[in-house]
C-alpha positions as CSV (number, residue, x, y, z in Angstrom):
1,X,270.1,49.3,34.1
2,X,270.6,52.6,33.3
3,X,273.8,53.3,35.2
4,X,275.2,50.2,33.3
5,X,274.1,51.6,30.0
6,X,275.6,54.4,30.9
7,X,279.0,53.1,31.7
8,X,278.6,51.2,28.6
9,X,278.4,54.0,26.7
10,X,281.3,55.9,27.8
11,X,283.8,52.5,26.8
12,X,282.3,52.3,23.7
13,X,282.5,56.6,22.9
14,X,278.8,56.2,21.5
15,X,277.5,59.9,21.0
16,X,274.2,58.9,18.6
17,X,271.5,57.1,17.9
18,X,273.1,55.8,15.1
19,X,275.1,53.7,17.2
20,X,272.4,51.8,19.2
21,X,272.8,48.4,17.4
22,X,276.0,48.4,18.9
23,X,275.2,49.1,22.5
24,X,272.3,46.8,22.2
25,X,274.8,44.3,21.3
26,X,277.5,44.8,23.7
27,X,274.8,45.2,26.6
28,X,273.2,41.8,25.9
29,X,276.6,40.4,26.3
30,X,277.6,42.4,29.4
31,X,274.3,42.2,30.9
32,X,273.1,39.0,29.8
33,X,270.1,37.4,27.6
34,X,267.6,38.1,30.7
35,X,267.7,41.6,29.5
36,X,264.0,42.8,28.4
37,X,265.0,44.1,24.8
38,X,262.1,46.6,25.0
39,X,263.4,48.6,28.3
40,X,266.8,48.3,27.2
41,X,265.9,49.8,23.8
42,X,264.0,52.6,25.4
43,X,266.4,53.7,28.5
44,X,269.0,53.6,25.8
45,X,267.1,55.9,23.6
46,X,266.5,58.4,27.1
47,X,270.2,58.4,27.5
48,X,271.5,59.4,23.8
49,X,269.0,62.0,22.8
């Protein structure tokens, strides 16, 4: 998960937290509706800080 959200991240040139609504988004797509939303929310959250 969080390599993926990584990679994610680096495509999309996301640098804050302001932008998480727009990982969130894209990493549903990429990684599918199976996602939990809670430990996507929070390994997103470790990675932009």
């Amino acid at each position: 998960l969080t390599l993926a959200l990584k990679q994610l991240i680096e495509e999309l040139g996301v640098s804050s937290l302001k932008e998480q609504g727009l990982v969130m988004k894209e990493a549903k797509i990429k990684l599918g509706a199976s996602v939990d939303g809670k430990r996507l929310n929070l390994a997103l959250k470790e990675l932009l800080q």
